[in-house]
C-alpha positions in Angstrom: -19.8 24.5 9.3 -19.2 25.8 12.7 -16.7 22.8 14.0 -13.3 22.2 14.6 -11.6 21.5 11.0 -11.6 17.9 10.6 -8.3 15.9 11.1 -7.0 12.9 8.4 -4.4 11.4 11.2 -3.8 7.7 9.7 -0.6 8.5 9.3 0.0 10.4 12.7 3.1 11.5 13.5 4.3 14.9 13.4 7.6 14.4 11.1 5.2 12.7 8.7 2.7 15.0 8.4 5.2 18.0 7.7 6.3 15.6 4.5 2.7 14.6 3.6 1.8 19.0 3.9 4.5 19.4 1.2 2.5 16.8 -1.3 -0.9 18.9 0.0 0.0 21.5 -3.3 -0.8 18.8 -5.4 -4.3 17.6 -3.7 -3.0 15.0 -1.0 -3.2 15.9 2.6 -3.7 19.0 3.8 -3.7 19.3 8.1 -4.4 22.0 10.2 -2.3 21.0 13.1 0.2 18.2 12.8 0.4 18.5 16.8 -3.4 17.7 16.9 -3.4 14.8 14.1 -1.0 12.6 16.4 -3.3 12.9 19.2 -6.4 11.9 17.7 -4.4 8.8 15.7 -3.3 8.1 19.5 -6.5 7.9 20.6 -7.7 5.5 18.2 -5.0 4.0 18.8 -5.8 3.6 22.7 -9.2 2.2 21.7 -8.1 -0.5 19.9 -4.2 -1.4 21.4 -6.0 -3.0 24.6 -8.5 -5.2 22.7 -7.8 -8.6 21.6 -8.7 -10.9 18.7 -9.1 -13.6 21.1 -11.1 -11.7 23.3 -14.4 -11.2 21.2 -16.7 -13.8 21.8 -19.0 -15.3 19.5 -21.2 -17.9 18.1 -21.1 -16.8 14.5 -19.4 -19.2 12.6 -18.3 -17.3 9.9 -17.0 -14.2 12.0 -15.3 -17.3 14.2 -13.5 -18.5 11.3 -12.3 -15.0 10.3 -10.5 -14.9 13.7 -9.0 -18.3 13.6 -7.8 -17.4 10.6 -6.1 -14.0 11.5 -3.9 -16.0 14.0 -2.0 -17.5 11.4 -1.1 -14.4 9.3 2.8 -13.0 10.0 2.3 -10.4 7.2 0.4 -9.2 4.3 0.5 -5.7 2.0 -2.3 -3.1 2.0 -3.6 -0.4 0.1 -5.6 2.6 0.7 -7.7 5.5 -0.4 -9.4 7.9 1.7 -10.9 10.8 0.7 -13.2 13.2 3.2 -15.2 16.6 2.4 -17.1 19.1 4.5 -19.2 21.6 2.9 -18.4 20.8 -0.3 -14.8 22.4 0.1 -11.3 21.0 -1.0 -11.2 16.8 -0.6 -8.7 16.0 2.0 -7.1 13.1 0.4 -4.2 10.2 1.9 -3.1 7.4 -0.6 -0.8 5.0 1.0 0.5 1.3 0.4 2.1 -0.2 3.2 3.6 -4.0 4.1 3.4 -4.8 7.0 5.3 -7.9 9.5 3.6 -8.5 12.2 6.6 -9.5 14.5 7.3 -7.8 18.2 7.3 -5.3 17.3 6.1 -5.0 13.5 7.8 -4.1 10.7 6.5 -2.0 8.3 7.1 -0.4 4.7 4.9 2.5 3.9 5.0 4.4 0.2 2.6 7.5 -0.5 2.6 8.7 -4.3 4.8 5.9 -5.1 7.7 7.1 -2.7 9.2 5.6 0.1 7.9 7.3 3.5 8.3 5.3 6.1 10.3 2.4 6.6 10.3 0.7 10.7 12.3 -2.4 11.9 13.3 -3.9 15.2 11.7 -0.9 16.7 13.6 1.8 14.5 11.8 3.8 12.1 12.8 6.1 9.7 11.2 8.6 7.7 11.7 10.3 4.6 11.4 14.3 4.2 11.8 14.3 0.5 15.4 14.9 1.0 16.9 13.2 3.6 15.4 9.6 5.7 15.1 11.1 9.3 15.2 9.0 12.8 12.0 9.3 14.0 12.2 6.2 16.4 11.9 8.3 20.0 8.7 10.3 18.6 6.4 7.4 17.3 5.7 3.8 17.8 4.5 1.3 14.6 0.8 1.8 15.8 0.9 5.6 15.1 2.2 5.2 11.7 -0.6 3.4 10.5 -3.7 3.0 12.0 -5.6 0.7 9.2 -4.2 -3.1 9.9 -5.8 -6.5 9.5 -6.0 -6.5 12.8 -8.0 -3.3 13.2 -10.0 -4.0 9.9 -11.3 -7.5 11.9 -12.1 -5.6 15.0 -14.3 -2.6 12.9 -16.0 -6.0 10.8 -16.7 -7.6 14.4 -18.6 -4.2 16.0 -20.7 -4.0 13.1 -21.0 -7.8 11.3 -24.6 -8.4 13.1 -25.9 -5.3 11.4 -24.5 -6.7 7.8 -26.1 -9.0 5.2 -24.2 -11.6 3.0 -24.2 -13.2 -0.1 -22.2 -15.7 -1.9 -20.8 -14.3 -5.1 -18.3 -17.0 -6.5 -15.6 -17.6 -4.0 -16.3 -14.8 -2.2 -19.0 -13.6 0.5 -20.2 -10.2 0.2 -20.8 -8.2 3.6 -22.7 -5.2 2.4 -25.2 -2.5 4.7 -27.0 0.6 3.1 -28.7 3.3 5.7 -28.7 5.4 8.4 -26.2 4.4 11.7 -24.2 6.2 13.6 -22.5 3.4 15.0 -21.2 2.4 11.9 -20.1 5.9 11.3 -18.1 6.1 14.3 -16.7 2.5 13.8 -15.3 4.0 10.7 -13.9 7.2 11.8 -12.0 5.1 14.8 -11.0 2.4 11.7 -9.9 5.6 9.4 -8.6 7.5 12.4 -11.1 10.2 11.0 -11.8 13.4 13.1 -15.3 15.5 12.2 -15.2 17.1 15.2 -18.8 18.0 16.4 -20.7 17.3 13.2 -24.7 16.0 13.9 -24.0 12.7 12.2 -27.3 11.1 14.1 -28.1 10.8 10.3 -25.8 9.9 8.0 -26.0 7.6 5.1 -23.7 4.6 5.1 -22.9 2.5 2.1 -20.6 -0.3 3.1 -19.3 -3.8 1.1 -16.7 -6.2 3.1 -15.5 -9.1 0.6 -14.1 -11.9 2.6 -12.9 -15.4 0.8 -15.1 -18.0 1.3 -12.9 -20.7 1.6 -9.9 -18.8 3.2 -12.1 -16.5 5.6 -9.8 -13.8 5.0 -11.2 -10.1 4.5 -9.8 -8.9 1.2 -11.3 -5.3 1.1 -13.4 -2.9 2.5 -15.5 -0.3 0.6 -17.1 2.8 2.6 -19.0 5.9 1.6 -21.1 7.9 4.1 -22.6 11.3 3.2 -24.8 13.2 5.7 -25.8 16.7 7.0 -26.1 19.1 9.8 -28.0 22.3 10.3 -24.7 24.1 9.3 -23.4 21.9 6.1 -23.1 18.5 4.6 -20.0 16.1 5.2 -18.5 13.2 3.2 -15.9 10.3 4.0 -14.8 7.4 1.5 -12.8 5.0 2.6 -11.3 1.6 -0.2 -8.9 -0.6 1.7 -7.3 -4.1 -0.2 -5.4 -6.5 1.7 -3.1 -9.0 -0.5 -0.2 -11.4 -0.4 -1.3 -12.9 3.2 1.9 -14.4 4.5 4.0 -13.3 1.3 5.9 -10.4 2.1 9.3 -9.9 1.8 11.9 -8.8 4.0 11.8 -5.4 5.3 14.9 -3.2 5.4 15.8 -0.2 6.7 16.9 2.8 3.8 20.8 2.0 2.7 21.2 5.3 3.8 21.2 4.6 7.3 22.5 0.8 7.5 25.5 1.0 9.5 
């Protein structure tokens, strides 16, 4: 495929993807330019940074009571898988469970493979190169580190909610769309912080499921798969995100390393 080697830039900054190159050997991330990753999580992070919960207007209930809801939650955990593919070559993979504090400015724990990567509090972050925790607090802001929040998660549900249909399942409403869109395509490459570069996705396949509580209105995960192709290959992104433990996370410390 005759495009730009796509970029998995979730977790954006530069010190972190030099750590997360060293896991690539054993099928995690693999980027072709860490310098290039941070600028296309900062542009996804531009798009979303200036808009605001209370700023979307609407007169569906249930998508109204999803962002009353959202106002109340100081912190929650999160996991998630992503997986992309173009022309059928080596997955590019990111695992990552993170909790997150959403204080000024956040706090936030993130673990890849079961290690501690990146720890940030009170506007310091650290990172961990496998060997030592680095201060990385002058290269990166919380945003950068990870892209796939609550808050982000709402906005993507928002953008595409009208094209979605529902059913009750227990205590749960199931948000669900199968078929061709490139706007839901993009919405997930800007959710994922996903580059394809200048792939033809005018028809790609979507397959997406959004479980939200019915009697919480909180969104508990999201499940995407898109598959399409070009005239010069075929492309693949998966995407499983779980949110838990709304307003249950612990305290979040810096590495003893580094406490002074």
């Amino acid at each position: 495929m005759n495009v730009p080697k796509y970029l998995l830039a979730t977790v954006a900054a530069t010190a972190i993807l030099a750590g997360c190159q060293e896991d690539a050997q054993q099928g995690d991330i693999e980027e072709t330019s860490g310098e290039a990753a941070q600028e296309t999580t900062e542009t996804a992070t531009a798009e979303t940074e200036d808009r605001q919960l209370s700023e979307i207007e609407t007169d569906d209930a249930s998508l109204s009571a999803i962002l009353e809801q959202a106002e109340t939650i100081e912190s929650y955990q999160a996991t998630l898988d992503l997986t992309a593919v173009v022309d059928g070559g080596q997955p590019e993979m990111l695992e990552a469970e993170v909790r997150f504090k959403d204080e000024e400015p956040p706090s936030l724990h993130l673990m890849s493979e079961g290690e501690d990567r990146t720890i940030s509090k009170n506007g310091t972050t650290f990172y961990n190169n496998g060997t030592d925790w680095i201060d990385i607090s002058d290269s990166v802001n919380v945003d950068q580190l990870y892209h796939v929040t609550y808050r982000n998660a709402i906005l993507s549900f928002a953008d595409i909610k009208s094209e979605l249909e529902s059913e009750e399942n227990g205590d749960q409403v199931i948000y669900t769309l199968e078929g061709q869109s490139n706007e839901v395509f993009e919405t997930f490459e800007e959710l994922f912080a996903v580059e394809f570069g200048n792939i033809d996705t005018s028809k790609v396949e979507n397959d997406v499921e959004i479980v939200v509580g019915k009697d919480d209105s909180l969104i508990q995960s999201i499940t995407y798969e898109a598959q399409g192709e070009d005239a010069e290959g075929t492309y693949e992104l998966s995407g499983d995100v779980e949110f838990t433990s709304f307003n249950d996370v612990g305290e979040i410390e810096l590495p003893e390393a580094v406490q002074q």
